[in-house]
C-alpha positions in Angstrom: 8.7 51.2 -0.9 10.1 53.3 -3.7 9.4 53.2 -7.1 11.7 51.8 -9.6 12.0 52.3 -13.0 10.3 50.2 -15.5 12.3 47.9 -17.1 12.9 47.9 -20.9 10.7 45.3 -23.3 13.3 42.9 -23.6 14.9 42.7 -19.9 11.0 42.1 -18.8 11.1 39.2 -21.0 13.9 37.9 -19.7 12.8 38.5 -16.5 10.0 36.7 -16.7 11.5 33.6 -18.9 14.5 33.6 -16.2 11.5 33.7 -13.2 10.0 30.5 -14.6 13.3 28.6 -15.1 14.0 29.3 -11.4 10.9 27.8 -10.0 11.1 25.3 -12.7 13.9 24.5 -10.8 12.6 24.7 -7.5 9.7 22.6 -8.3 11.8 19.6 -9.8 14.0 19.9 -6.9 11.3 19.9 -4.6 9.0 16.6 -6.2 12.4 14.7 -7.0 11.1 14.3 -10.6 13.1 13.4 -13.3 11.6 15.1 -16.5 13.1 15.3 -20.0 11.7 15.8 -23.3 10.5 12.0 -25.1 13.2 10.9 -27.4 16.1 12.4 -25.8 17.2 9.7 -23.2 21.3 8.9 -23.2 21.5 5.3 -23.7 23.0 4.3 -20.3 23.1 7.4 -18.5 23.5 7.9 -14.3 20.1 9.2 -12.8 22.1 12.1 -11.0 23.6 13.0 -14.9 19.6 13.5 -16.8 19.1 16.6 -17.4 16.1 18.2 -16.0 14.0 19.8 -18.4 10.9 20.5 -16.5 9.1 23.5 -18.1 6.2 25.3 -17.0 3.5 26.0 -19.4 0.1 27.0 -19.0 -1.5 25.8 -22.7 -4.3 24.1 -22.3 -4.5 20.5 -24.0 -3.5 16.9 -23.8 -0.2 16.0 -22.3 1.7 13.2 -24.1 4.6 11.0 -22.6 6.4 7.7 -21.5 6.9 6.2 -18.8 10.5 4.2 -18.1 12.5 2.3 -14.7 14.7 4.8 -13.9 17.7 2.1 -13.9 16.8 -0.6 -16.9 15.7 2.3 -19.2 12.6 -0.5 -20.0 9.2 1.0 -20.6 6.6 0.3 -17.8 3.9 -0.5 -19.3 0.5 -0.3 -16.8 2.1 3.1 -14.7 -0.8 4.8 -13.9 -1.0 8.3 -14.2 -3.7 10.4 -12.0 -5.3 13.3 -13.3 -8.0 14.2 -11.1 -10.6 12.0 -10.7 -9.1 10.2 -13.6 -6.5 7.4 -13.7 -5.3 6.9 -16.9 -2.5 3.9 -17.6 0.3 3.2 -20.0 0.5 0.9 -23.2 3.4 -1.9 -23.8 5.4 0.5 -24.7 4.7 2.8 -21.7 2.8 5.8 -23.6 0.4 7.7 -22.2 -1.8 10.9 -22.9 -3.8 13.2 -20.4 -6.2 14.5 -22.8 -7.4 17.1 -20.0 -4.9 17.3 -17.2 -5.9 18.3 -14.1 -2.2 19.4 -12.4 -0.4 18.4 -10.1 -0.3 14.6 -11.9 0.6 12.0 -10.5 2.2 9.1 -11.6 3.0 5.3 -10.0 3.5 2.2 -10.8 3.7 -0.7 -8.2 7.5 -1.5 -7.7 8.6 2.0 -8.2 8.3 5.5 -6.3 5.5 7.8 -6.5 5.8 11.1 -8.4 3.9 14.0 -8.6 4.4 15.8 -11.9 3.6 20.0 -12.6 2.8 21.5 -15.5 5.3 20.2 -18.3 5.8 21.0 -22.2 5.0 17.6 -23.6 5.8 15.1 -24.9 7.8 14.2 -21.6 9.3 11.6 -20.6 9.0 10.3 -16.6 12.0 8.3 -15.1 10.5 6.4 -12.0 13.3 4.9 -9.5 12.3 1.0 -8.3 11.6 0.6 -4.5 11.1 -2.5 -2.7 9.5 -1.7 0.8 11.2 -3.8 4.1 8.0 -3.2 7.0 7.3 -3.9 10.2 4.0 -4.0 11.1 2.5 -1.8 14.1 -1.1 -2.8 16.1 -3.3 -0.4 16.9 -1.9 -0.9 20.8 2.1 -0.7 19.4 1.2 2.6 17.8 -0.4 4.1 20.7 2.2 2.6 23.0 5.3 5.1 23.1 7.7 2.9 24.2 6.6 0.1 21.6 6.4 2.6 18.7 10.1 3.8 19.6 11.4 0.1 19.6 10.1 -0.5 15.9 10.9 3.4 14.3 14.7 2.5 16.0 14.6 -0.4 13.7 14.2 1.5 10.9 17.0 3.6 11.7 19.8 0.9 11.8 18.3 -2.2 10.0 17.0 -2.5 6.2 13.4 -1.7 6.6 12.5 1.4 5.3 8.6 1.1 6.0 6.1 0.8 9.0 2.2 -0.5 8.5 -0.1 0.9 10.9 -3.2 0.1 12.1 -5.7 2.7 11.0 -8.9 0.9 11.5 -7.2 -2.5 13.8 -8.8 -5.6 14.4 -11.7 -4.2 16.3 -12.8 -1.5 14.5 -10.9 1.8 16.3 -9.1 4.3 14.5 -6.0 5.6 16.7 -5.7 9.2 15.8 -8.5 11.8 15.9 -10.6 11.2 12.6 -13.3 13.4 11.3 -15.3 10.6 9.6 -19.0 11.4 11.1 -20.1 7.7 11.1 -17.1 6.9 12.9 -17.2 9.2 15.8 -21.1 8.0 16.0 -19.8 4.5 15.9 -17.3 5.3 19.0 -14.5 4.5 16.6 -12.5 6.6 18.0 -10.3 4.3 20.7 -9.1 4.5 24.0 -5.7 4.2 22.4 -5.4 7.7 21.1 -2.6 9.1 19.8 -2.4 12.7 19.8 0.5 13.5 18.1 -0.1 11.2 15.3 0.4 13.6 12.5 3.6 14.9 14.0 4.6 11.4 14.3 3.4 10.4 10.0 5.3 13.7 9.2 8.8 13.0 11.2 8.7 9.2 9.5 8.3 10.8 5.8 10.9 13.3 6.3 13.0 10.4 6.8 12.1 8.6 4.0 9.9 6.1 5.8 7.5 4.6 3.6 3.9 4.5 5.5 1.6 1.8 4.7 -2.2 2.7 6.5 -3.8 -1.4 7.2 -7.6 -1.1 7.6 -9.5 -3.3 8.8 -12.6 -4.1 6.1 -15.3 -6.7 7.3 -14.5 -7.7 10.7 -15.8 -4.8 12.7 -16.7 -5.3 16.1 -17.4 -1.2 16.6 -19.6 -0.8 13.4 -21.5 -4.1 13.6 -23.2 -3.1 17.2 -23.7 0.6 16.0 -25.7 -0.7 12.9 -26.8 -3.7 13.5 -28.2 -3.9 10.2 -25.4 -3.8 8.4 -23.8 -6.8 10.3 -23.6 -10.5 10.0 -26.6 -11.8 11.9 -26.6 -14.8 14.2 -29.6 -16.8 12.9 -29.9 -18.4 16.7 -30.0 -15.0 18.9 -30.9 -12.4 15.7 -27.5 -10.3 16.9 -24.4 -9.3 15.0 -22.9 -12.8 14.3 -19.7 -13.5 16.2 -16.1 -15.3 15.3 -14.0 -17.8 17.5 -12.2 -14.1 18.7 -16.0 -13.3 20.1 -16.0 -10.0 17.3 -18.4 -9.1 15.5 -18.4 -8.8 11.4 -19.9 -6.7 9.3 -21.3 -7.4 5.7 -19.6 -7.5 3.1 -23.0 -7.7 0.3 -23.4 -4.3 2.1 -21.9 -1.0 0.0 -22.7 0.7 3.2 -20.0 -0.9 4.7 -17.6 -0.5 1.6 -18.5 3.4 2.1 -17.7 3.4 5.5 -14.3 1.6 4.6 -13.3 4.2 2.0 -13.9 7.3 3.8 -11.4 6.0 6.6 -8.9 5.1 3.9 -9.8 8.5 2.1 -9.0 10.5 5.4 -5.8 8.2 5.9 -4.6 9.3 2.2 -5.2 13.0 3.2 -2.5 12.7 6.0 -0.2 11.5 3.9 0.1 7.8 3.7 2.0 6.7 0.8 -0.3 3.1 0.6 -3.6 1.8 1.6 -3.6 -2.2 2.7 -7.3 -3.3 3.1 -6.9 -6.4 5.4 -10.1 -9.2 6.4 -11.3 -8.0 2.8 -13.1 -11.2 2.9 -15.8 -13.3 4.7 -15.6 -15.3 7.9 -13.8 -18.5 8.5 -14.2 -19.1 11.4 -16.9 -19.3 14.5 -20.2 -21.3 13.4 -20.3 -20.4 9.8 -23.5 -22.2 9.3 -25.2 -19.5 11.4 -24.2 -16.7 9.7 -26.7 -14.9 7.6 -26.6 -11.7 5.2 -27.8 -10.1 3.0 -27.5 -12.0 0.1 -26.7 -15.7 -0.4 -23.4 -16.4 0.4 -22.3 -18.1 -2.4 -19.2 -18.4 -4.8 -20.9 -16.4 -7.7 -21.8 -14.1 -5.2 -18.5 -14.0 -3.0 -16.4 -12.9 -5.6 -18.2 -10.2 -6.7 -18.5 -8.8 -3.6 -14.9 -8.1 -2.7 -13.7 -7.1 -6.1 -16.7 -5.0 -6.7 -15.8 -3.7 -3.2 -12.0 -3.1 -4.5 -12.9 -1.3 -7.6 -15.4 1.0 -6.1 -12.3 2.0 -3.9 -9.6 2.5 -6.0 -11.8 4.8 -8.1 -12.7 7.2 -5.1 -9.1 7.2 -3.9 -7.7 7.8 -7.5 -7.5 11.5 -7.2 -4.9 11.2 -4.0 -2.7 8.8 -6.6 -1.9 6.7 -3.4 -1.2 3.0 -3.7 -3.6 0.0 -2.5 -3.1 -3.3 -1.5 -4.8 -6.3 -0.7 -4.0 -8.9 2.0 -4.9 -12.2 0.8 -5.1 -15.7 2.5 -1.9 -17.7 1.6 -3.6 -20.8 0.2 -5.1 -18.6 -2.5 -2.1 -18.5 -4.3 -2.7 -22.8 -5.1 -6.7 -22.5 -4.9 -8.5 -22.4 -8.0 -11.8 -21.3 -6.4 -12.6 -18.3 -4.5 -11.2 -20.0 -1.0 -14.3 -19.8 0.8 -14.1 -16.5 1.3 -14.3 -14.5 -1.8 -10.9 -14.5 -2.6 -9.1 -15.4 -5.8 -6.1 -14.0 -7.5 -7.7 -13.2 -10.8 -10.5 -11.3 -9.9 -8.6 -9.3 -6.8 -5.3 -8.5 -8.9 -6.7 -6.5 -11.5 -8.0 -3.2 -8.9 -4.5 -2.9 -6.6 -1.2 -2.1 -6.8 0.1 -4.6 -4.5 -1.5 -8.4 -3.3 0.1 -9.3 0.3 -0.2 -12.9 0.4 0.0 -13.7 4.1 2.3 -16.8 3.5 3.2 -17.7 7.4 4.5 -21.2 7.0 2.2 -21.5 10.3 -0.4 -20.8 8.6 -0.5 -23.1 6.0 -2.6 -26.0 8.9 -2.8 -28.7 6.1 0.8 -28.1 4.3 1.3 -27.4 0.6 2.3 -29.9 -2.3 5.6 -31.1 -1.3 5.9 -29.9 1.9 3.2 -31.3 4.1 5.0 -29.6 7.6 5.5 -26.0 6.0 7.3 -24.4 9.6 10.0 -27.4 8.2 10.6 -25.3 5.2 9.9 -21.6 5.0 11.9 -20.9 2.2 10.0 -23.2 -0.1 6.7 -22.3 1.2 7.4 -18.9 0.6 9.1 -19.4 -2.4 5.9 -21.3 -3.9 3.4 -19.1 -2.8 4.9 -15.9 -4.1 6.0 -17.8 -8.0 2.3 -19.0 -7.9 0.7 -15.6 -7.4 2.9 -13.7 -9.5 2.5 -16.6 -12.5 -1.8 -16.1 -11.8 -1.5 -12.5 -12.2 1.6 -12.0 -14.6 -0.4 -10.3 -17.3 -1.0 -7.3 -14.8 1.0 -4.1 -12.9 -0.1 -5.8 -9.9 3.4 -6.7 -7.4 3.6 -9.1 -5.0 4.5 -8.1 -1.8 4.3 -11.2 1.1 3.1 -10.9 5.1 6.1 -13.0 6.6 6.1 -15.0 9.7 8.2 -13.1 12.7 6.5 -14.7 15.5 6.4 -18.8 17.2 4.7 -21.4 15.3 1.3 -22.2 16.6 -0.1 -25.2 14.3 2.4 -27.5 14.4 5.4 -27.8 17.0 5.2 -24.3 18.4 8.8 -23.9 17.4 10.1 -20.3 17.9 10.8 -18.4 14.6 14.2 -16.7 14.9 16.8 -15.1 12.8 17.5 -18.4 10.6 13.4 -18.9 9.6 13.3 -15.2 9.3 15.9 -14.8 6.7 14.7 -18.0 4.9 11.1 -16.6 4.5 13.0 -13.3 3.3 15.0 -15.2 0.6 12.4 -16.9 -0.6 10.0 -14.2 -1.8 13.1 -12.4 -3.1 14.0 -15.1 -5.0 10.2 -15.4 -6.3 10.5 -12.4 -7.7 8.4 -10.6 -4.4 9.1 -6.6 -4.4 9.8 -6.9 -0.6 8.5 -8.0 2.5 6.3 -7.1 5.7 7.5 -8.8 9.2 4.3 -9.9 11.4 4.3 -10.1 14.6 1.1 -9.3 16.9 3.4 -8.0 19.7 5.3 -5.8 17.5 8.0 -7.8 18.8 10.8 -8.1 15.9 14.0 -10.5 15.3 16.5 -7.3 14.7 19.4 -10.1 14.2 17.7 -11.1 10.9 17.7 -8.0 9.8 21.1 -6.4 7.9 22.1 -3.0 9.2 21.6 0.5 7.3 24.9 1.7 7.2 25.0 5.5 7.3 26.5 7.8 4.4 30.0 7.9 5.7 29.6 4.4 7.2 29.1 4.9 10.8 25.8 3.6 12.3 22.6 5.6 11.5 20.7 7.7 14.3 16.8 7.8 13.6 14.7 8.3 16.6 
């Protein structure tokens, strides 16, 4: 390569100041930030007419900002900004400061999009856009199943969901793509179901804007249970891991073993690139014969409670650095009982450690009704409706969203009536109206009503092509 001549003083300089606007520039256009200096927001601007001011600067110090919906111009107060290991959150007025930032940040708040954020002059202030996730639900069979996985992802493509939940750790304890947790491939964890494109498969749905929710599978672990017997619910008649009405074994929950084991799954699910974790059974038994159940500890309310939100916090601290978002799935009937259900669950102490509670408020699954409505398949709206307002009203002094399981599948406490497009769209409307951000269809088949769905129309109108 030849040698050119070096360039005066002041041409360097502006080399080098025009270099950094460039990638600047790059960088916003590759996170899909929205940066501009605190203070300096137009009143009632468009999103696509903000200017970006996203700077890069490499002083050392704290990083001061706010936080505002991208559409109201409100503060959000409670975003949370990741910095590391350390998640810091905003005040009423959505205010934060990074006193040592560890870059790239990121920052969330339920309801909205995730953004990571680069080095920035500060103040700053970070517009975040609000999203409201549509899912269908995949088992750990559906994912591995080509021609079932195809059937939902073409739903995606022409209806309004824009998010799939899949089975990372499923009912029984297997994990469908090749994992590189130790205790897990000692457990046999690894499935018969495997699928090896997996990561081609979670990298074609985000380049399509599909928002990926990973469901594990806490405390009922067949897999686990026999590989450590000690760590499981024992039968106090035969001294082996304890087993439901489903004849699977559970592991226990008074055990941080167990929570350990949990995290590093959901830890590895984060590191390929799941935008949410959903902990699901994070709970004790109820069902199979309770009364021979034994643990570690006294199961107890006092001790219940402790136990899964103990469980909860200890997670969302080792999964801060990722900045992912986590969820709960809660038993419907939590959202009218005042104690801990039985099974260490109750709104208050669960709402404070996730992003996102996901009541699972199938109208079937409410066996002895709700106030009012003592056939609930009779009225999905309202028992929807209720069981969101209630949640939402117990936990209204938190970011925590609500964000309802909804019944896609044929009644099986009361009349075994089919649910179809009418009972679909009821259950829909209802947590909508609620004040729900969203929904998540269940059905164990991964068998979906696409009628109740309204279509995605394409940019220019014509019917979408997705998979």
């Amino acid at each position: 390569m030849e040698d050119l001549p070096e360039a005066p003083a002041g041409r360097r300089r502006l080399f080098v100041v025009g270099g950094l606007a460039l990638l600047a520039l790059a960088l916003s256009l590759l996170t899909g930030a929205r940066v501009i200096p605190a203070g300096r927001v137009p009143a009632n601007p468009r999103l696509a007419d903000l200017p970006v001011a996203f700077q890069l600067s490499t002083a050392a110090g704290p990083i001061e900002g706010q936080v505002i919906d991208a559409e109201t111009r409100n503060p959000i107060a409670g975003a949370s900004i990741h910095s590391g290991p350390e998640e810091i959150r905003t005040d009423a007025e959505g205010r934060f400061t990074v006193e040592r930032p560890a870059f790239p940040l990121i920052v969330k708040a339920p309801g909205y999009e995730r953004r990571p954020l680069e080095p920035v002059t500060s103040p700053l202030t970070m517009l975040l856009r609000p999203q409201a996730i549509k899912a269908a639900y995949l088992t750990y069979f559906g994912v591995g199943d080509r021609g079932i996985r195809s059937r939902v992802f073409e739903l995606l493509g022409r209806t309004e969901l824009n998010a799939v939940v899949i089975d990372v750790k499923g009912d029984r304890g297997l994990i469908p793509y090749r994992t590189q947790v130790p205790l897990a491939l000692e457990a046999g964890a690894q499935g018969p179901g495997l699928v090896r494109e997996f990561d081609q498969m979670l990298a074609e749905l985000k380049a399509k804007g599909v928002y990926t929710i990973a469901r594990i599978v806490v405390f009922k672990d067949s897999v686990l249970a026999h590989h450590r017997p000690d760590w499981a619910v024992i039968d106090t008649r035969t001294g082996q891991p304890w087993l439901d009405n489903e004849r699977l074994a559970w592991v226990d929950p008074f055990r941080e073993e167990v929570w350990e084991y949990a995290i590093a799954i959901a830890r590895e699910a984060a590191e390929k690139g799941f935008d949410e974790i959903q902990f699901d059974y994070v709970r004790f038994p109820t069902d199979g014969k309770l009364a021979a159940a034994r643990y570690s500890r006294p199961n107890t309310r006092e001790t219940r409670l402790p136990a899964i939100a103990d469980f909860l916090a200890r997670a969302r601290k080792e999964l801060a650095p990722a900045g992912i978002f986590l969820a709960a799935d809660v038993f419907g009937y939590t959202a009218f009982n005042e104690n801990d259900t039985d099974i260490g669950q109750r709104i208050e102490e669960l709402a404070v450690h996730v992003d996102y509670l996901s009541p699972m408020v199938y109208p079937s699954g409410y066996h002895r009704g709700i106030p009012g409505y003592p056939n609930p398949v009779e009225h999905p709206y309202k028992v929807v409706f209720e069981s969101v307002k209630l949640i939402r009203k117990r936990s209204a002094h938190l970011p925590v969203k609500v964000r309802p399981w909804i019944q896609d599948f044929r009644d099986y406490a009361f009349d075994r009536r089919p649910f179809g497009v009418k009972e679909v769209q009821a259950q829909a409307r209802g947590a909508a109206d609620a004040g729900a951000v969203g929904w998540m269809l269940w059905n164990p088949r991964n068998h979906y009503t696409a009628e109740a769905l309204r279509p995605k129309p394409a940019p220019d109108g014509e019917p979408s092509s997705f998979w």
